[in-house]
C-alpha positions, 0 to 999 in steps of 0.5 A: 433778239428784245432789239428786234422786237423792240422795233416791233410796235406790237410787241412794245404795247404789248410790253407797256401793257404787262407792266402795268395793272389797268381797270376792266371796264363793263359794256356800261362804263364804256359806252358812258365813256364813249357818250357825247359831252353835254355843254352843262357838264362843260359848264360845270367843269370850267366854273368849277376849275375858275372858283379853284384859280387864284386871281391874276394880277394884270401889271408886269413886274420888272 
């Protein structure tokens, strides 16, 4: 019978989801997570990530 049901993808989310605890969101949260991306966040998100990156060295090395 788990054989059966495992074949079922419902039955799979379903079991994926019992075995983990994820967060309730409120109507707020989900409609700030649902809102466009504005290009200063992405700005601020690639400037950010590029001050943390070590320079690279351009030469090969054999």
């Amino acid at each position: 019978l788990e054989k059966e049901e495992m074949k079922n993808p419902r039955v799979k989310m379903d079991k994926f989801l019992e075995k983990y605890n994820f967060p309730k969101w409120n109507q707020e949260e989900i409609e700030n997570l649902n809102r466009p991306i504005i290009s200063t966040e992405l700005e601020a998100v690639n400037q950010k990530s590029s001050s943390k990156q070590k320079p690279r060295s351009r030469r090969l090395h054999s």
